[in-house]
C-alpha positions as CSV (number, residue, x, y, z in Angstrom):
1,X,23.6,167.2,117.1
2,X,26.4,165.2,115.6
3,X,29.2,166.2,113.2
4,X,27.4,165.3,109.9
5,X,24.6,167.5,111.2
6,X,26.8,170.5,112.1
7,X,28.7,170.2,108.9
8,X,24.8,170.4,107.4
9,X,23.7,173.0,110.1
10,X,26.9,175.7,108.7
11,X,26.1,175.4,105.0
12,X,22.6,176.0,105.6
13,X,23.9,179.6,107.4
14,X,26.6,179.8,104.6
15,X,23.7,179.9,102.0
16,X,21.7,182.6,104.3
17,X,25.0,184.6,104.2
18,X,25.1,184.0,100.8
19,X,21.9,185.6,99.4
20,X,22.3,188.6,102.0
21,X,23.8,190.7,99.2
22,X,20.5,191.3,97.5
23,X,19.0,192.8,101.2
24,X,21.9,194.5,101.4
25,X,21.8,196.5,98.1
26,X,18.6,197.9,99.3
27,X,20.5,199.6,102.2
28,X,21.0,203.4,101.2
29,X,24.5,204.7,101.0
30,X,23.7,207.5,103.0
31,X,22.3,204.9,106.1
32,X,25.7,204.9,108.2
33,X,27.3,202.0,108.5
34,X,27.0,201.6,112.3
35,X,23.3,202.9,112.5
36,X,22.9,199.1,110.6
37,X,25.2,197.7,112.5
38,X,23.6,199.0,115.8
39,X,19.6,198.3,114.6
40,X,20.3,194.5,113.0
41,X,22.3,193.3,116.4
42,X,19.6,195.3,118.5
43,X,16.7,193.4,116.9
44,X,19.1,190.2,116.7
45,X,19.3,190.4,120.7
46,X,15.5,190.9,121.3
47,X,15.3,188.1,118.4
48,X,17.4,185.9,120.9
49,X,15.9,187.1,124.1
50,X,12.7,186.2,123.1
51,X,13.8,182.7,122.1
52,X,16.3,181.9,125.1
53,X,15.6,184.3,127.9
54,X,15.0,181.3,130.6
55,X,18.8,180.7,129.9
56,X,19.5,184.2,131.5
57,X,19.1,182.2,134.9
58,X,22.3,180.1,134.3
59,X,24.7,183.2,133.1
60,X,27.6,183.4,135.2
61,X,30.8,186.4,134.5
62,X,33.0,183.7,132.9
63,X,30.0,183.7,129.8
64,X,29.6,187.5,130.1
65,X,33.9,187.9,129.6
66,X,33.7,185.8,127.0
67,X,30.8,186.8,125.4
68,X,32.5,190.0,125.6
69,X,35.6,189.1,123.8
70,X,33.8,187.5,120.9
71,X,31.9,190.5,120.6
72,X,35.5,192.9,120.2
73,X,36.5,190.3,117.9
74,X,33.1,190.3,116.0
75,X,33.4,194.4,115.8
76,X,36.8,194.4,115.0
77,X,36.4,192.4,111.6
78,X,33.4,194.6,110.7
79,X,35.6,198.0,111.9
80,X,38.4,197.0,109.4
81,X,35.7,195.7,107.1
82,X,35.0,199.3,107.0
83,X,37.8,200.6,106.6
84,X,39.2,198.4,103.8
85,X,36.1,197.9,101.6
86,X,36.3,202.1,101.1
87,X,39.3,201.8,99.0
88,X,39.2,198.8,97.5
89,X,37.3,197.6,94.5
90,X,34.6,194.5,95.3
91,X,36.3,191.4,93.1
92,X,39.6,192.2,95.4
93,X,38.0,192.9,98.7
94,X,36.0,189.7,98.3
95,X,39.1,187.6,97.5
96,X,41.0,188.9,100.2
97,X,38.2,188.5,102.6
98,X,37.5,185.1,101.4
99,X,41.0,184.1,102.1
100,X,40.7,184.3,106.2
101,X,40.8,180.5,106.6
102,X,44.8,180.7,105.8
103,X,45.1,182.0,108.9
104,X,43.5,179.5,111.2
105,X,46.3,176.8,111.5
106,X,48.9,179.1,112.7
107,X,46.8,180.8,115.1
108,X,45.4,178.0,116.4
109,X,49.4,177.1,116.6
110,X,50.0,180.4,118.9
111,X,46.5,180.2,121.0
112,X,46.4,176.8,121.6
113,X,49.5,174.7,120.3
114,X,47.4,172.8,118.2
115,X,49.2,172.0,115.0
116,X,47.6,171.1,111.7
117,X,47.2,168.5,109.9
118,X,49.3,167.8,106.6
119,X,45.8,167.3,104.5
120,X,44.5,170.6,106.2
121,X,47.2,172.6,104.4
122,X,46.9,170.7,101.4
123,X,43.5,171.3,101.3
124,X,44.0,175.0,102.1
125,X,46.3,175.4,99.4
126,X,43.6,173.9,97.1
127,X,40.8,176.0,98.4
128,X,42.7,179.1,97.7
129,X,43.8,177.7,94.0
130,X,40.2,178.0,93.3
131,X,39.3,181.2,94.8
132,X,41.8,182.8,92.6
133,X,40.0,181.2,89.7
134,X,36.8,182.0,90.4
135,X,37.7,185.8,91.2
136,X,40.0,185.9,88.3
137,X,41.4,188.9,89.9
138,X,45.1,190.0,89.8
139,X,46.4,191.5,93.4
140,X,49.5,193.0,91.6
141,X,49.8,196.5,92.6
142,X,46.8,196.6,94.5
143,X,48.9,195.8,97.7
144,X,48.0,199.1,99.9
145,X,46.8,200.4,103.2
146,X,43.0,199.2,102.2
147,X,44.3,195.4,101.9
148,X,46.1,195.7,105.4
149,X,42.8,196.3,106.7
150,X,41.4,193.4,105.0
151,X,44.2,191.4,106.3
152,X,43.1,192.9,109.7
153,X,39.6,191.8,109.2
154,X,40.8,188.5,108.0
155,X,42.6,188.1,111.4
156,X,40.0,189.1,113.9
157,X,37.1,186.5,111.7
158,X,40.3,183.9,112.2
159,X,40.2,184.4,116.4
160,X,36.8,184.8,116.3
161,X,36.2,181.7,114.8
162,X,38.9,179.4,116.7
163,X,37.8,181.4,120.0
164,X,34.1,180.3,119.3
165,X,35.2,176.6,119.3
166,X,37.1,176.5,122.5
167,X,34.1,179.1,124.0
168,X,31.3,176.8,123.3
169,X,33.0,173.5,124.8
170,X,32.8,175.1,128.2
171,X,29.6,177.2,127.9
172,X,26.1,177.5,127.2
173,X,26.2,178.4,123.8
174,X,22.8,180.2,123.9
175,X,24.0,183.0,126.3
176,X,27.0,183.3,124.3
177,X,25.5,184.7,121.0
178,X,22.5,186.9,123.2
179,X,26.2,188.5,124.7
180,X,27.7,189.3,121.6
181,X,24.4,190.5,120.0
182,X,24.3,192.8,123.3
183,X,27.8,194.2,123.2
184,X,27.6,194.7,119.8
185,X,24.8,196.9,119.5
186,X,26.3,198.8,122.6
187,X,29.7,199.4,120.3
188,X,27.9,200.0,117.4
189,X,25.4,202.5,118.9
190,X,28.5,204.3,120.6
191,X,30.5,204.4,117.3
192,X,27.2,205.8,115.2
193,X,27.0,208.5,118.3
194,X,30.6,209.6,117.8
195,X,30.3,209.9,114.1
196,X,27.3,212.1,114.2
197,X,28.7,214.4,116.6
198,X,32.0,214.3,114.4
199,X,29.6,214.9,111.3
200,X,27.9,216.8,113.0
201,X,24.4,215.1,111.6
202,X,21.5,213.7,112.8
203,X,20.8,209.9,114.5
204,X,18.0,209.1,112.2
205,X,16.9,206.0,109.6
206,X,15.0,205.8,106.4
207,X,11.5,204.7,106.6
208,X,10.9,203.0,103.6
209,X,9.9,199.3,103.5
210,X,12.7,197.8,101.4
211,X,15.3,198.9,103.9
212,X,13.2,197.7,106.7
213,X,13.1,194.4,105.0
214,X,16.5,194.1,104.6
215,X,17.0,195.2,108.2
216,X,14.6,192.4,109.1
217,X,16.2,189.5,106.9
218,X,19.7,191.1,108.3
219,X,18.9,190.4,112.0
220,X,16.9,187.6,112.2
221,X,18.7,185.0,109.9
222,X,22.3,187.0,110.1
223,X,23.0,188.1,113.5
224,X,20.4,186.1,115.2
225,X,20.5,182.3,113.7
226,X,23.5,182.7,112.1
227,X,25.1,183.5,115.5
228,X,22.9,180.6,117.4
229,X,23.9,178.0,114.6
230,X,27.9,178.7,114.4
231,X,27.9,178.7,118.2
232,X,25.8,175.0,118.4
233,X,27.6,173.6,115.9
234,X,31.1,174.6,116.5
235,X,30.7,172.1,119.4
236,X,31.3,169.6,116.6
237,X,33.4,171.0,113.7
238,X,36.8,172.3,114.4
239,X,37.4,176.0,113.5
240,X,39.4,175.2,110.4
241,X,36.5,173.0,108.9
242,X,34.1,175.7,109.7
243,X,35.9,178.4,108.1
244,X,36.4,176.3,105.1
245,X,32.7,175.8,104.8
246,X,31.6,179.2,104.9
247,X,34.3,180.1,102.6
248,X,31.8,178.4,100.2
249,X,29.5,181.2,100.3
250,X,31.4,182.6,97.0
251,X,30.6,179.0,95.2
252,X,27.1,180.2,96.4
253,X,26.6,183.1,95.9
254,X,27.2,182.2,92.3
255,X,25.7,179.0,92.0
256,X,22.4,181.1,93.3
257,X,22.2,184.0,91.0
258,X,20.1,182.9,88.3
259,X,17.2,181.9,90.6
260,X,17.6,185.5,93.1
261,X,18.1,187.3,89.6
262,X,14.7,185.9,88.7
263,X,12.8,186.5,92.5
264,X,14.2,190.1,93.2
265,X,15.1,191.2,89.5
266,X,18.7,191.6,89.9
267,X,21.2,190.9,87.7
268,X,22.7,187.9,87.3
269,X,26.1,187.2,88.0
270,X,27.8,185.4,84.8
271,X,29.0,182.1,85.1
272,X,32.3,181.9,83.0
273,X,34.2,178.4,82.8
274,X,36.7,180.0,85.2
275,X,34.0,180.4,87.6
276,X,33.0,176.9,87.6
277,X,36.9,175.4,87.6
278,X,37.5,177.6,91.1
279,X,34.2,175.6,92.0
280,X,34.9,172.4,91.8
281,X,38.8,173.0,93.0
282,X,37.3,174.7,96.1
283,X,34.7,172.0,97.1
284,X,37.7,169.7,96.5
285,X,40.2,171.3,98.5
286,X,37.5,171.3,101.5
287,X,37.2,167.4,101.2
288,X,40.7,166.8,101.4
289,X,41.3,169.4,104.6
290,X,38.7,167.1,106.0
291,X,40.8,164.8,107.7
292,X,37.4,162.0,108.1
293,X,36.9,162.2,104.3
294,X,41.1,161.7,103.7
295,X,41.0,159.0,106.0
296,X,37.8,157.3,104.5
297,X,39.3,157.8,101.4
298,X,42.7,155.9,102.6
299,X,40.3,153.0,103.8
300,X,38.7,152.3,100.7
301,X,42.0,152.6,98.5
302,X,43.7,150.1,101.4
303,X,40.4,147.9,100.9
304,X,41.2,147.7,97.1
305,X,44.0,146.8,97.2
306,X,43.4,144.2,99.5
């Protein structure tokens, strides 16, 4: 795998983890939120097992620490996630959520010393210029306890993702996502067991095929290739690139409603002028953090002139 193909490799996952949202409405309120969380990464690790156990062989504690660490940073986001989404209105929790890539240059600065590049925060700049148009949403006065947790969230994706990058140059990437989906489903299961003795209800799930579906789509192409893909390709992309390109699941997302309006009768998001404008600012402020686009860029302008 080279760059070109990783770069191709995490906007094929962006798009699967942009058309989750229509599995995901089949999910019954009343389904707790770690039962999911504890069934998708279970059937995500057996998905994983199946496909790599022979790399179980080659584990060594140095994968299983890290692999363990991922997986507090992994739970951590969706804990705050939690937390922040139950008081906050969708248009603001997806913007703030959205916005996590803001954070990678200056803790890559603190766990690393690696500082950024002038067209990365140019382009950063520009990305988040057009997530505020395509959200169209106001924050004023929406600045609360619920946001902080988003902010939370926002940090743990950030580690997670710059972790991941220096994790994957030094191990087998393979064992890496089977760990997380392990630990996960070992915090989640815990955290479901504590609420229903809190709750004082039972540890059941709906039987009904449309959940199971969504269960299904959730941990095979979610937690399990999602996982094995952003691990792989990491190698190759830097973590401020990568977040970049999955922050393109919104343009996606959009982009893609018509057509998943028309396959799963939904409703189809509308496509306002604002919409499109955040668009085309985002996918341009992605180019120009792309330090190999700016410098191709300089070439050809130098050749010109020339």
């Amino acid at each position: 795998m080279n760059k070109t193909e990783a770069n191709l490799s995490l906007f094929m996952i962006t798009f699967f983890a942009a058309i989750q949202y229509v599995f995901l409405a089949n999910v019954p309120e009343s389904v707790s939120n770690f039962a999911f969380l504890t069934i998708t990464y279970l059937i995500g690790f057996c998905f994983m097992l199946a496909l790599f156990w022979g790399e179980l062989f080659r584990i060594n504690k140095g994968q299983i620490l890290q692999s363990l660490i991922l997986s507090v940073e992994v739970f951590g986001f969706n804990l705050f996630l939690l937390l922040g989404t139950s008081g906050v209105g969708a248009t603001v929790s997806a913007c703030v959520l959205s916005a996590y890539f803001v954070f990678i240059p200056g803790l890559s600065f603190v766990l690393y010393k690696k500082k950024p590049e002038r067209s990365s925060l140019i382009g950063i700049g520009v990305v988040l210029a057009g997530l505020f148009l395509i959200m169209n949403t106001d924050l004023t006065g929406a600045l609360n306890i619920h946001i902080l947790y988003l902010v939370a969230a926002d940090v743990f994706v950030a580690v997670y993702i710059i972790m991941t990058g220096d994790f994957t140059a030094k191990s087998n990437p393979s064992i890496l996502a089977m760990g997380q989906m392990f630990f996960n489903a070992i915090f989640a299961l815990v955290f479901w067991f504590g609420e229903a003795k809190v709750k004082n209800i039972t540890m059941s799930l709906p039987s009904d095929a449309a959940f199971w579906w969504s269960v299904l789509f959730i941990s095979l192409f979610i937690r399990g290739l999602y996982s094995v893909v952003q691990i792989y390709a990491q190698r190759y992309v830097n973590a401020l690139d990568t977040s970049l390109i999955f922050s393109t699941e919104i343009v996606i997302t959009m982009l893609m409603s018509p057509v998943l309006a028309s396959l799963f009768g939904t409703q189809a998001e509308t496509i306002t002028s604002w919409k499109l404008a955040g668009a085309i600012v985002m996918i341009a402020g992605i180019l120009i953090a792309d330090s190999s686009f700016t410098m191709a860029v300089k070439r050809r302008l130098v050749h010109e002139k020339d």
